[in-house]
N, C-alpha and C positions, 0 to 999 in steps of 0.2 A: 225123431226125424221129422222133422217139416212138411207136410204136404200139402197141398190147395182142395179144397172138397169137389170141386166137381171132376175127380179123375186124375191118375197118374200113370209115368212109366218110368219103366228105368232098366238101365243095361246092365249086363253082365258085370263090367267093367265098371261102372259107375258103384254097383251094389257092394265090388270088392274093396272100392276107396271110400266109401263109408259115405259118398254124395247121391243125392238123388234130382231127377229131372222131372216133374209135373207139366204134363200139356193138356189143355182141355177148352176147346174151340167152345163158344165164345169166352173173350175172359183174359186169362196171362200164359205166360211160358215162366215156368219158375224154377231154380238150382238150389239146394238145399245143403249145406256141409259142416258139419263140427260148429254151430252155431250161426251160420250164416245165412241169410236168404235174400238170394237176388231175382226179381220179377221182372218182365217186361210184359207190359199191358199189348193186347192184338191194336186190332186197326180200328175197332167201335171201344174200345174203354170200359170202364163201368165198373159194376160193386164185383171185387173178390173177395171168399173168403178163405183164410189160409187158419191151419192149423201148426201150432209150432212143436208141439209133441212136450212141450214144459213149461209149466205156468212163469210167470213172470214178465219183467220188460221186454218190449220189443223196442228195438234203437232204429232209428236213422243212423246208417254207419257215417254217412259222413255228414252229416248236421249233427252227429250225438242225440238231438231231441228224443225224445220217447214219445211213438207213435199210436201204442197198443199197450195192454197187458195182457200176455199170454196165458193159456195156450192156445185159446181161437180168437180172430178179429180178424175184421173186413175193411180192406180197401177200396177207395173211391178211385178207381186208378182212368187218367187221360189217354185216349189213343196214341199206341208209342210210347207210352211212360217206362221208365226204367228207374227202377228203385233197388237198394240195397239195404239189408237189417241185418243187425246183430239180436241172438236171444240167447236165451238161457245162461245170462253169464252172471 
C-alpha cells in the first residue's frame, strides 16, 4: 500500500476497500488503491516523499512517462498540483 512519509490516516471504510488516504500538513493529500496513486500538492508545494509499498516503476497515468522507480521517491510537487501514478504493475 502507498503511503506519503510524513503521516497517514484512513477510515474504516476506506481500510475495507483496500484504499488508503495520507494527509499531512505541509506537503500533499494523497489516495492510494490497487496500484494507483493520486496526489494533490497543499497551497506552498515542495518536495514529497511517497513510498509505494513495491519496488518498481512509477507511471504518469496519463502521460504513461515514468516518473520514479519504486518503492520510495520524491516529488517536486507546485502549489495545487494534482498528479496521478500508476505502480506496481
Amino acid at each position: 500500500m502507498a503511503h506519503a512519509r510524513r503521516g497517514r490516516s484512513q477510515s474504516p471504510s476506506a481500510r475495507r476497500r483496500g484504499s488508503q488516504r495520507m494527509s499531512h500538513p505541509p506537503g500533499a493529500t494523497a489516495w492510494a488503491a490497487e496500484g494507483w496513486l493520486s496526489v494533490m500538492a497543499d497551497a506552498n508545494g515542495g518536495p514529497v516523499t511517497f513510498d509505494a509499498g513495491v519496488p518498481g516503476p512509477v507511471v504518469d497515468a496519463l502521460t504513461g512517462a515514468k516518473v520514479a522507480d519504486g518503492p520510495t521517491f520524491t516529488l517536486q510537487m507546485l502549489p495545487g498540483e494534482t498528479r496521478l501514478f500508476a505502480f506496481g504493475r
